[in-house]
The first five atom37 places (N, CA, C, CB, O) and aatype in JSON, in Angstrom:
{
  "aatype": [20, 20, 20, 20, 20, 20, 20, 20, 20, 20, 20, 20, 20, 20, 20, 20, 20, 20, 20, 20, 20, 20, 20, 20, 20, 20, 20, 20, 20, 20, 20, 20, 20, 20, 20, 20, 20, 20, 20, 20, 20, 20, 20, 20, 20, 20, 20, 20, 20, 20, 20, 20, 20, 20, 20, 20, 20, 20, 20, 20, 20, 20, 20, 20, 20, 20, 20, 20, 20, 20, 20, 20, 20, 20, 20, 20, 20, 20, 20, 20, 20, 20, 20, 20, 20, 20, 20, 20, 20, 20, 20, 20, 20, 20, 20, 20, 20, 20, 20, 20, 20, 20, 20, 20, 20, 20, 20, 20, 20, 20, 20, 20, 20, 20, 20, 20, 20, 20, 20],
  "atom_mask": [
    [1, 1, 1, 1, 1],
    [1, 1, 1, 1, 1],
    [1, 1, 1, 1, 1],
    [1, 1, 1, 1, 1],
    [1, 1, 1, 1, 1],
    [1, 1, 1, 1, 1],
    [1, 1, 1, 1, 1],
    [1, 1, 1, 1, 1],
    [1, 1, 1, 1, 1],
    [1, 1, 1, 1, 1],
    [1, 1, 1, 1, 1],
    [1, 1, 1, 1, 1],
    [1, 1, 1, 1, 1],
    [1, 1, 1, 1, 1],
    [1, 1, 1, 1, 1],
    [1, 1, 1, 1, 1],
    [1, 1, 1, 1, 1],
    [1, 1, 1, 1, 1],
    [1, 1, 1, 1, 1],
    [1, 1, 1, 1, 1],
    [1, 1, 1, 1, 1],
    [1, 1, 1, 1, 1],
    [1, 1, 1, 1, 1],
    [1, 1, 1, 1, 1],
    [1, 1, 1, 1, 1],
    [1, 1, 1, 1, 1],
    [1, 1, 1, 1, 1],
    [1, 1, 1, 1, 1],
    [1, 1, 1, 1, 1],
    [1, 1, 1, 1, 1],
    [1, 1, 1, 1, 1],
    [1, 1, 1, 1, 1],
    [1, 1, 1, 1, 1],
    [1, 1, 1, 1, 1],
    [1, 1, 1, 1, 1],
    [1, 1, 1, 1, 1],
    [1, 1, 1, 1, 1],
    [1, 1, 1, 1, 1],
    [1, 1, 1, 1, 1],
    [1, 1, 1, 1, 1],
    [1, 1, 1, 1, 1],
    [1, 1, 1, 1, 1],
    [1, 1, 1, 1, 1],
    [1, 1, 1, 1, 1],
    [1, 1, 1, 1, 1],
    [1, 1, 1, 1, 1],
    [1, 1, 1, 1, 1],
    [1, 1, 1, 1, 1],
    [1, 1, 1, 1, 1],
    [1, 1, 1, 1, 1],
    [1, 1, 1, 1, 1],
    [1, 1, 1, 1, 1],
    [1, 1, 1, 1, 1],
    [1, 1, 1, 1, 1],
    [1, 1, 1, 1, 1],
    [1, 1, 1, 1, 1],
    [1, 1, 1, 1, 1],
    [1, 1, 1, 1, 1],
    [1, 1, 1, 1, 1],
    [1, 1, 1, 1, 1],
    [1, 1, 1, 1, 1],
    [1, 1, 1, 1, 1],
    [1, 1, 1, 1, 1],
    [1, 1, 1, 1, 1],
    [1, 1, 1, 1, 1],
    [1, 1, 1, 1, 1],
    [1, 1, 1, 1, 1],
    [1, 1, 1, 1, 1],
    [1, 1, 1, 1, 1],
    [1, 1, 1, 1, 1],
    [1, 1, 1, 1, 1],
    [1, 1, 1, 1, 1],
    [1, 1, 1, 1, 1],
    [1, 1, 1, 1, 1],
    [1, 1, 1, 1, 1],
    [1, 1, 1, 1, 1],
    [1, 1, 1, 1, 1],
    [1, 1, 1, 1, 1],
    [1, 1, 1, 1, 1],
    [1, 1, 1, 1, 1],
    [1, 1, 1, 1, 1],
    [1, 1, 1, 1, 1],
    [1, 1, 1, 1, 1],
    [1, 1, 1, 1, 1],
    [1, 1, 1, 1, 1],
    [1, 1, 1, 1, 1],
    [1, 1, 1, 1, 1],
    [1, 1, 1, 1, 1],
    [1, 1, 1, 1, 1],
    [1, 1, 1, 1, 1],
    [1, 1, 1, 1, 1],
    [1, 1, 1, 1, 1],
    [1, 1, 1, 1, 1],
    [1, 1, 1, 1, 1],
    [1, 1, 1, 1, 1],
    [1, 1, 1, 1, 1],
    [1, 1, 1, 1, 1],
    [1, 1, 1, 1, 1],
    [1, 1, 1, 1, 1],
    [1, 1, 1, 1, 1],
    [1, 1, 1, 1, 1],
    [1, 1, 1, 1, 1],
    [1, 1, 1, 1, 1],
    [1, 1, 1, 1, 1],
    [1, 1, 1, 1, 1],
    [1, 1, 1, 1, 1],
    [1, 1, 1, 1, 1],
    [1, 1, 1, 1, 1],
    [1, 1, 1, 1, 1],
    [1, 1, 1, 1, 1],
    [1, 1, 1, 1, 1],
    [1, 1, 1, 1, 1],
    [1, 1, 1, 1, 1],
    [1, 1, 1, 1, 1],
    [1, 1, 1, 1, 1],
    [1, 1, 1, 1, 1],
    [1, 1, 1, 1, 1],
    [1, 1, 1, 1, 1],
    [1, 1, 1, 1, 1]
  ],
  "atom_positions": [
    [[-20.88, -0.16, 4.17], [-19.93, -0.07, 3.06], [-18.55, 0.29, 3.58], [-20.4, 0.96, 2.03], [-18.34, 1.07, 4.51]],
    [[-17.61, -0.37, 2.86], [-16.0, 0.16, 3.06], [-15.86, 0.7, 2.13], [-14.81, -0.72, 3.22], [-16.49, 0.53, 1.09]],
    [[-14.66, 1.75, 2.42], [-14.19, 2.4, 1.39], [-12.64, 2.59, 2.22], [-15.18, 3.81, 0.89], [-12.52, 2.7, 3.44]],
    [[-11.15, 2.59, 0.89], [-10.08, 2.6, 0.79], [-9.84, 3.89, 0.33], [-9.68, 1.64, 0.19], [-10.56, 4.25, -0.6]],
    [[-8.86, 4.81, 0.81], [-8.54, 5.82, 0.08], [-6.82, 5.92, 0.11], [-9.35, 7.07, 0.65], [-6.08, 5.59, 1.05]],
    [[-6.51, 6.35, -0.91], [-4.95, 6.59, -0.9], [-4.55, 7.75, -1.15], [-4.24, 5.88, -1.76], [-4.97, 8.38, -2.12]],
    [[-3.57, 8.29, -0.22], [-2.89, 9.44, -1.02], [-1.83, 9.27, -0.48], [-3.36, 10.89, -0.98], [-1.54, 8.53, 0.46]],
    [[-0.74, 10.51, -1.51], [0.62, 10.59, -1.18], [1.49, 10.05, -2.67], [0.9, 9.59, 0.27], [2.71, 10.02, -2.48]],
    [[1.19, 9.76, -3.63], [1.9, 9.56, -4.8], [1.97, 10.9, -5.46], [1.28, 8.48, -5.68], [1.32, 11.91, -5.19]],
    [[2.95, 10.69, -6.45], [3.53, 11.64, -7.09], [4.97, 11.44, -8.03], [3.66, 12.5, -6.08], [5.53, 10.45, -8.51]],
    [[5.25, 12.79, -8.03], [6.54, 12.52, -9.49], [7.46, 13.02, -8.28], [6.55, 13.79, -11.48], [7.41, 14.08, -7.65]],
    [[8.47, 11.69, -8.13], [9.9, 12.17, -7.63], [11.19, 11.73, -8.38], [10.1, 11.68, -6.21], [11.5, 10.71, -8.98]],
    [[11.7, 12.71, -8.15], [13.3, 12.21, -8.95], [14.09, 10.46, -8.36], [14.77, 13.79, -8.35], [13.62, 9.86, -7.39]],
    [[14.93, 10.1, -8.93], [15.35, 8.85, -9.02], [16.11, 8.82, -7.05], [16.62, 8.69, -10.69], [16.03, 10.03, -6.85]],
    [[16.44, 8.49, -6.27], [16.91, 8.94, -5.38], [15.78, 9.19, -4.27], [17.62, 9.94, -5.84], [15.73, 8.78, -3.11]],
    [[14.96, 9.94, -4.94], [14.05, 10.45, -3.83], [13.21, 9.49, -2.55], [12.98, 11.11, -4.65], [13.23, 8.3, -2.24]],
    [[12.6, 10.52, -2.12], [11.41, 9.46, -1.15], [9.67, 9.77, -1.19], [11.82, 9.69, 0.69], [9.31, 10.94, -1.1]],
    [[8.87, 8.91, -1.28], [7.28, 9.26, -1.22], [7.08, 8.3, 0.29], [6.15, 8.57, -2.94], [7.81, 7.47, 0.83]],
    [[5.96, 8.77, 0.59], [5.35, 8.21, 1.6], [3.73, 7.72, 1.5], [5.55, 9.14, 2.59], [2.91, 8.62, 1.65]],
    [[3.3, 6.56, 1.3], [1.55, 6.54, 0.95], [1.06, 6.28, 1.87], [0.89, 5.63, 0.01], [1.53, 5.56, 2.75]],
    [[-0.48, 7.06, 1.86], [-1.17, 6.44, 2.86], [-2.6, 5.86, 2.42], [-1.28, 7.42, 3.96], [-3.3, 6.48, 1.62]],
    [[-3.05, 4.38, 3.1], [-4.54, 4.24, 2.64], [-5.09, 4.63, 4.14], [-5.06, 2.49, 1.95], [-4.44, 4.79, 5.17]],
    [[-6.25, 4.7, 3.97], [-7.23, 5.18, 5.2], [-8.46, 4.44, 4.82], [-7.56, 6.95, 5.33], [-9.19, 4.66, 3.85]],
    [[-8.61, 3.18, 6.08], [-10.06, 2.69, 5.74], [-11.05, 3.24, 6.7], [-10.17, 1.1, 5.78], [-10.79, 3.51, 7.87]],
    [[-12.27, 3.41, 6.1], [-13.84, 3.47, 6.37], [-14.78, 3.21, 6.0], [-14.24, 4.13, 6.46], [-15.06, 2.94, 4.83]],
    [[-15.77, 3.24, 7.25], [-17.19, 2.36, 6.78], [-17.3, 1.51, 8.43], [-16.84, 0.93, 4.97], [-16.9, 1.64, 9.59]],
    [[-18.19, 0.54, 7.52], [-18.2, -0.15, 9.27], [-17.33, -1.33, 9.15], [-19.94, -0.8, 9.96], [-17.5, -2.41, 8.58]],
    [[-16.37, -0.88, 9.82], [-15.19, -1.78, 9.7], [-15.38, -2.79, 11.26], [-13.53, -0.69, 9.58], [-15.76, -1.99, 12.11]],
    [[-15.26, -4.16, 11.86], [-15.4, -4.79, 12.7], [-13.88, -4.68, 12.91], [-16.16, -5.97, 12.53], [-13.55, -4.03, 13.9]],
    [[-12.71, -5.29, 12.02], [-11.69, -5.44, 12.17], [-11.47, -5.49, 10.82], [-11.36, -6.32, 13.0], [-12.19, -5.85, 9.88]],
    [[-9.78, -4.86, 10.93], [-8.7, -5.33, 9.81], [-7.62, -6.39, 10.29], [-7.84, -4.03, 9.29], [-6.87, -6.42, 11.26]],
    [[-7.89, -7.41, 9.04], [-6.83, -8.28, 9.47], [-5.44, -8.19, 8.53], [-7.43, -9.75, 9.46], [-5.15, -7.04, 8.85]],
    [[-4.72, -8.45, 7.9], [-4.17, -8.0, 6.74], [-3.86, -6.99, 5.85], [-4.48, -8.36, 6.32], [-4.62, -6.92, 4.88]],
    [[-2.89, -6.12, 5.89], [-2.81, -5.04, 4.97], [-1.8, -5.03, 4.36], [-2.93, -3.92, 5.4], [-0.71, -5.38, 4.81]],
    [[-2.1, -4.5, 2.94], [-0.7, -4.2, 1.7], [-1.09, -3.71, 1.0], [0.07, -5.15, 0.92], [-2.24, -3.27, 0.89]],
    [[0.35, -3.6, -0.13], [0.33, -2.1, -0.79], [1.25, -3.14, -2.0], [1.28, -0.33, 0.27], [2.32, -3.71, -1.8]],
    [[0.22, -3.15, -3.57], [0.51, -3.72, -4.68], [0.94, -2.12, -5.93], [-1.01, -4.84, -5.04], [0.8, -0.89, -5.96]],
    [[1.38, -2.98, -6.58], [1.5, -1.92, -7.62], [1.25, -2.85, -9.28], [3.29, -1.08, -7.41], [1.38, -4.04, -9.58]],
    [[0.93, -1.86, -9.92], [1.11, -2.29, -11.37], [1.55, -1.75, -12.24], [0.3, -2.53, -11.9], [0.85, -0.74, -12.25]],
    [[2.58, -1.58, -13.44], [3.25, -0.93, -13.93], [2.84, -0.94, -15.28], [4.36, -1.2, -13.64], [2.46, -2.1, -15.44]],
    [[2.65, -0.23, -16.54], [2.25, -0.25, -17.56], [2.82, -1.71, -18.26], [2.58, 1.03, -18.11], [3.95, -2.14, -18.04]],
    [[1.81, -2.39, -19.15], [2.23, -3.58, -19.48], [2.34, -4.88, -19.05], [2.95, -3.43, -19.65], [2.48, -5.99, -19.58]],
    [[2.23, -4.37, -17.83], [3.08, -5.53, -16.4], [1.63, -5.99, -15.66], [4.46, -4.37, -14.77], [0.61, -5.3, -15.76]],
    [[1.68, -7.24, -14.93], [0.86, -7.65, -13.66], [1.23, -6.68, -12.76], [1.14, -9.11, -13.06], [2.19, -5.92, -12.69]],
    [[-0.3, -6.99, -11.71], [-0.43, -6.34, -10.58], [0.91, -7.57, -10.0], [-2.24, -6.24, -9.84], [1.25, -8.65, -10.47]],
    [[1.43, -6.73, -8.73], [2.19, -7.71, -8.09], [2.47, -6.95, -6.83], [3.47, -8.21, -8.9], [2.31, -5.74, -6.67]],
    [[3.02, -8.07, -5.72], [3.29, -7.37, -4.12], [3.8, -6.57, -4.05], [3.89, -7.87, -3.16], [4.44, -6.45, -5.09]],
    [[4.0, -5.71, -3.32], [4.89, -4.6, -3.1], [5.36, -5.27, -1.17], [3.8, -2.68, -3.37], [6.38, -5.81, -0.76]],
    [[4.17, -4.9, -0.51], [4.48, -5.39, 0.95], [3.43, -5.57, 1.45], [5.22, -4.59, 1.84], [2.38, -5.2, 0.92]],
    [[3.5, -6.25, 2.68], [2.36, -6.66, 3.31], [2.44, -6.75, 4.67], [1.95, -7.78, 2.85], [3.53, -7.17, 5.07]],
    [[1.42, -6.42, 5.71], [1.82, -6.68, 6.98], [0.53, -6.84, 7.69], [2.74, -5.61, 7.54], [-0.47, -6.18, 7.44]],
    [[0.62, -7.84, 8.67], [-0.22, -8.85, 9.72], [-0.51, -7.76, 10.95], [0.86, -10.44, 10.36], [0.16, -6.79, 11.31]],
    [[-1.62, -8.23, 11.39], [-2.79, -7.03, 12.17], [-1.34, -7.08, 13.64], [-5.28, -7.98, 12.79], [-1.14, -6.06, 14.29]],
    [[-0.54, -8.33, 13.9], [0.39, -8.0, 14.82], [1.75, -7.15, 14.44], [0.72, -9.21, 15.34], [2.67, -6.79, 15.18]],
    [[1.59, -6.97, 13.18], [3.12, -6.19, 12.63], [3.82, -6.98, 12.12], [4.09, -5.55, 13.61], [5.0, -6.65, 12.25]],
    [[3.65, -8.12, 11.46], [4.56, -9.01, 10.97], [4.55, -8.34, 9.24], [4.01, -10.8, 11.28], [3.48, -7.89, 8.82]],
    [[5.72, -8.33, 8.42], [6.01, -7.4, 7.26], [6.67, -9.12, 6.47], [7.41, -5.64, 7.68], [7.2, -10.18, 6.8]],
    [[6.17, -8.42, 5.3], [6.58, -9.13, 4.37], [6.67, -8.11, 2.99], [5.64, -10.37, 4.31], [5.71, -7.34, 2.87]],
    [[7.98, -8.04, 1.68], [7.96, -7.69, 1.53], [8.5, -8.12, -0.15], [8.04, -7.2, 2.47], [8.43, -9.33, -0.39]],
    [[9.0, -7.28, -1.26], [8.75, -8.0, -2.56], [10.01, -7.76, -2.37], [7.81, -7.61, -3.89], [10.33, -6.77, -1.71]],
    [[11.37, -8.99, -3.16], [12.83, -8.91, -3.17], [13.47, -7.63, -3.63], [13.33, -9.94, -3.97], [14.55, -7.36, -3.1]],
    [[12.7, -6.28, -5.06], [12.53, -5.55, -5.47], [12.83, -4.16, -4.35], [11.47, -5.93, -6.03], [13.61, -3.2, -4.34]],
    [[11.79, -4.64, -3.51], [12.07, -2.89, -2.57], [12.54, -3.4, -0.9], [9.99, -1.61, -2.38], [12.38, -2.39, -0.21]],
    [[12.9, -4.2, -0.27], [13.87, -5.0, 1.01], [14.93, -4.0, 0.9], [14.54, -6.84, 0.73], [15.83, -3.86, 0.08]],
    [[14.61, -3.37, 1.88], [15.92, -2.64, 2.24], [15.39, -1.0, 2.07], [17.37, -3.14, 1.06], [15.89, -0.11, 2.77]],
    [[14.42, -0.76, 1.16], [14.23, 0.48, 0.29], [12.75, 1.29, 0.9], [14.06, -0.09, -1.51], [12.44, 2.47, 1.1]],
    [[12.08, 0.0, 1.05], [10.63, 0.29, 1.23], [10.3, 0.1, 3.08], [9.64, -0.98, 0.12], [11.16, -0.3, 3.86]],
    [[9.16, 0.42, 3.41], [8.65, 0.37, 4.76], [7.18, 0.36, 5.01], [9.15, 1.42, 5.42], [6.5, 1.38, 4.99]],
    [[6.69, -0.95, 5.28], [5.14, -0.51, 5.52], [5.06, -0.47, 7.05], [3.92, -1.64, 4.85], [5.79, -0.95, 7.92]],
    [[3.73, 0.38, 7.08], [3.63, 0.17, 8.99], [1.72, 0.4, 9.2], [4.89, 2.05, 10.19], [0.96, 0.44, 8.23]],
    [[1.48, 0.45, 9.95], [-0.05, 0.28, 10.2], [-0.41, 0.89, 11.55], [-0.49, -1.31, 10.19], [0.17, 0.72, 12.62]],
    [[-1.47, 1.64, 11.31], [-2.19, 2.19, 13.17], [-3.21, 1.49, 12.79], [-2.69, 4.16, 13.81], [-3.62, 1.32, 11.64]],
    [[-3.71, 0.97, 14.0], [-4.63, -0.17, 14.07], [-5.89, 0.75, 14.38], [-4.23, -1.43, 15.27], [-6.99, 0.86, 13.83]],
    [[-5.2, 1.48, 15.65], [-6.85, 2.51, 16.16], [-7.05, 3.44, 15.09], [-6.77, 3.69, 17.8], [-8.0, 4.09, 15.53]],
    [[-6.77, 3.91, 13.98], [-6.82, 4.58, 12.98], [-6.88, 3.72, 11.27], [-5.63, 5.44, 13.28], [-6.86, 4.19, 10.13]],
    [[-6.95, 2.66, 11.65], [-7.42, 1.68, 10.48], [-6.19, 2.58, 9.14], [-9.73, 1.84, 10.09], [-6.76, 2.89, 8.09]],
    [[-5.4, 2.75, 9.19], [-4.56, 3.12, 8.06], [-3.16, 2.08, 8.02], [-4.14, 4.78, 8.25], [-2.69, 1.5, 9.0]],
    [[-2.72, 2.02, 6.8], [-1.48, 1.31, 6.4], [-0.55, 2.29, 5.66], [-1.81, 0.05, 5.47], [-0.86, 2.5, 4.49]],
    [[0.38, 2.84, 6.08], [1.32, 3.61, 4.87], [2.22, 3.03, 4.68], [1.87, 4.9, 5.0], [2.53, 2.14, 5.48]],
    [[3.23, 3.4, 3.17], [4.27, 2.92, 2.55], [5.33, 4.12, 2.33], [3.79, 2.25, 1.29], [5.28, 5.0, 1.48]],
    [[6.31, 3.92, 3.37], [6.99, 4.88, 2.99], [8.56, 4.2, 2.16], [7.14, 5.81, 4.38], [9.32, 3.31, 2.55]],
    [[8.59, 4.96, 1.04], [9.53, 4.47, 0.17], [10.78, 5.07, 0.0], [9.03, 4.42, -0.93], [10.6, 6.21, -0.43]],
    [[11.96, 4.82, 0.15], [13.08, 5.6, 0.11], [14.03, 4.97, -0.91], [13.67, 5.75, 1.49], [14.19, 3.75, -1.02]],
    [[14.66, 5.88, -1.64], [15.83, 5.86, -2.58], [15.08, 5.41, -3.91], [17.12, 4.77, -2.08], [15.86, 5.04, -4.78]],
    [[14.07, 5.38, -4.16], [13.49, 5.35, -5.66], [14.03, 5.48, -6.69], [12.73, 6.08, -5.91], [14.85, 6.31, -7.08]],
    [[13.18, 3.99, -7.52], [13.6, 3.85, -8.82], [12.97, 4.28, -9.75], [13.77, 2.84, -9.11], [11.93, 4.92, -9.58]],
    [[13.51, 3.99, -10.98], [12.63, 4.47, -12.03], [11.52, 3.2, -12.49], [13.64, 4.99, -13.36], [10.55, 3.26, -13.24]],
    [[12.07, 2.06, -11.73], [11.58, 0.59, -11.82], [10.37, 0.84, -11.28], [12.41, -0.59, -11.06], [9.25, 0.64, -11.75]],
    [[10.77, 1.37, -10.04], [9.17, 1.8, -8.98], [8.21, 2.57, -9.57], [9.4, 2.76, -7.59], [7.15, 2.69, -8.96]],
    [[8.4, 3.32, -10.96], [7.31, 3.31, -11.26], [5.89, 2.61, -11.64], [7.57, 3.67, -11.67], [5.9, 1.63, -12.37]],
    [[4.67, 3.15, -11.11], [3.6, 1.93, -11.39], [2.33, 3.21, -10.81], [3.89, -0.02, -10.15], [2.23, 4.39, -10.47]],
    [[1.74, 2.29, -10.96], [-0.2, 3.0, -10.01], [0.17, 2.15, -8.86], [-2.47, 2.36, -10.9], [0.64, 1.04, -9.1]],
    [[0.05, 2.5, -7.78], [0.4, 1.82, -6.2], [-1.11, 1.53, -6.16], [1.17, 2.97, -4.68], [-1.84, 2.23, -6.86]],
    [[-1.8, 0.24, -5.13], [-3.14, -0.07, -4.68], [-2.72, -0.46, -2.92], [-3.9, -1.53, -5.75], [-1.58, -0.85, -2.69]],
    [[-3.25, -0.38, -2.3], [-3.77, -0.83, -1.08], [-4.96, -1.73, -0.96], [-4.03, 0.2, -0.41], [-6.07, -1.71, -1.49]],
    [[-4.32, -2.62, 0.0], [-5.93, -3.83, 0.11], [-5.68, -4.15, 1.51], [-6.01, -5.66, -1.05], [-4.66, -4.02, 2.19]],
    [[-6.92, -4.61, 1.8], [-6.85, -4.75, 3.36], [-7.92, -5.85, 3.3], [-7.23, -3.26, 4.41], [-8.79, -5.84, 2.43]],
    [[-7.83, -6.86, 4.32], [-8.39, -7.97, 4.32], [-9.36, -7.51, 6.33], [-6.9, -9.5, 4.01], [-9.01, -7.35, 7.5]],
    [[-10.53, -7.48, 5.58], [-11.37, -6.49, 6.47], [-12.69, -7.48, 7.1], [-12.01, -5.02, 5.38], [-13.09, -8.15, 6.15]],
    [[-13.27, -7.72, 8.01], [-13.89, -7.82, 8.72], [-15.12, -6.76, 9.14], [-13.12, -8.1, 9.36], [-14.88, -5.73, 9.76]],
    [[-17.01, -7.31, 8.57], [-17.42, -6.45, 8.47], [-18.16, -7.07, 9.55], [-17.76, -5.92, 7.3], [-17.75, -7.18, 10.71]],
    [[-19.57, -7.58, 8.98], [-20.64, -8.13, 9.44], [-20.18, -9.98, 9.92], [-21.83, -7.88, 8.12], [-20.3, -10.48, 11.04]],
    [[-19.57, -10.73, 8.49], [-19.23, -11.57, 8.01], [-17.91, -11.95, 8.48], [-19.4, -11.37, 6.92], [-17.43, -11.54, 9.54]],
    [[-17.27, -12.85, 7.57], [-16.02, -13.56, 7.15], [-15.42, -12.23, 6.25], [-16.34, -15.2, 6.18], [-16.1, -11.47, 5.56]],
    [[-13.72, -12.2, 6.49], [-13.47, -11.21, 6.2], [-13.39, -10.97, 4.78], [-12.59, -10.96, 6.82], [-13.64, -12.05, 4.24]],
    [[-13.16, -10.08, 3.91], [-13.12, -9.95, 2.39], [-12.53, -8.82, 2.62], [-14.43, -9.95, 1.42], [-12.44, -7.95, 3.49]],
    [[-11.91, -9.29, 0.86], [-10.77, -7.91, 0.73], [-11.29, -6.97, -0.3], [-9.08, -8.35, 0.18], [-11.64, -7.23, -1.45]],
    [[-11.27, -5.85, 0.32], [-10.97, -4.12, -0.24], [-10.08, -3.92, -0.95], [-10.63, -3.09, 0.69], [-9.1, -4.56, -0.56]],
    [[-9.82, -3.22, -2.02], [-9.31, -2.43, -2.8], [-9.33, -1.24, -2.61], [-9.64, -2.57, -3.7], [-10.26, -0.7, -2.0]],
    [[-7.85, -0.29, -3.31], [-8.3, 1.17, -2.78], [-8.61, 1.63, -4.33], [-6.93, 2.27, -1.77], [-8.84, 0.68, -5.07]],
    [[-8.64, 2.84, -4.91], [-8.29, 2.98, -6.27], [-7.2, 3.28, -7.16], [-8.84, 3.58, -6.55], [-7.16, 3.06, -8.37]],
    [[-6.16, 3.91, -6.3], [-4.52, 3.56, -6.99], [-4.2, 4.89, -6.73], [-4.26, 3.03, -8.86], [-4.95, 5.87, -6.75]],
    [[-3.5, 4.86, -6.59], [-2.41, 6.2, -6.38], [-0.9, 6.25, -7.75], [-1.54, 5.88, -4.36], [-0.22, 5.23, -7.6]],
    [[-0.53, 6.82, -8.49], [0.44, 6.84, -9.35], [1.44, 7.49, -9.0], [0.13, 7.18, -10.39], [1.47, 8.66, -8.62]],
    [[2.73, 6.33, -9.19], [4.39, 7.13, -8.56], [5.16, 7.28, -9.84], [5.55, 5.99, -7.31], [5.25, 6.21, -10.45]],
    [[5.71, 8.25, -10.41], [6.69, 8.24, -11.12], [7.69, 8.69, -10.8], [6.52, 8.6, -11.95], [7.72, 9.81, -10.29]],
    [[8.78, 7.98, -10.98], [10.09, 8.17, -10.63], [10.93, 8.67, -12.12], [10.66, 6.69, -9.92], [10.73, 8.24, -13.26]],
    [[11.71, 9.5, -11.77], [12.05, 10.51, -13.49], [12.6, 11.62, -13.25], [10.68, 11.07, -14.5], [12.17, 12.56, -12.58]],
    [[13.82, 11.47, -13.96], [14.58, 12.86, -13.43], [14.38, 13.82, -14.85], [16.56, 12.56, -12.93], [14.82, 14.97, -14.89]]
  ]
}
């Protein structure tokens, strides 16, 4: 079994910075793929960022410039560290990782972490 965990959300003022982290375990063979979605009340799930088992980043037009994902490979984790926050950025943050067990890889979910931004 895999399992995703997230922490590091919370209530920061408009300006501020959070930092998330997922942490995978279980019997992991390899991670290929990792990112960090969000969903906002009302709204679709949608990208936040994403980045390739070599470090290649991709990221949503929304947080470019603002946001930062990065990944330890020997530690199977992906964090999002976010700087200058909006009130836009509010949402439940998810992590997914496109994982390699036994099989062909399939993607994980974590269970969400919630950011509010709010002065």
């Amino acid at each position: 079994q895999v399992q995703l965990v997230e922490s590091g959300g919370g209530l920061v003022q408009p300006g501020g910075s959070l930092r998330l982290s997922c942490a995978a375990s279980g019997s992991i063979f390899s991670i290929n793929a990792m990112g960090w979605y969000r969903q906002a009340p009302g709204k679709r799930r949608e990208l936040v960022a994403r980045i390739t088992r070599r470090g290649s980043t991709d990221y949503a037009d929304s947080v470019k410039g603002r946001f930062t994902i990065s990944r330890d490979n020997a530690k199977n984790t992906v964090d999002l560290q976010m700087d200058n926050l909006e009130p836009e950025d509010t949402a439940v943050y998810y992590c997914n990782d496109w994982i390699v067990t036994r099989g062909p890889q399939e993607l994980y979910w974590g269970q969400g972490t919630q950011v509010t931004v709010s002065s």
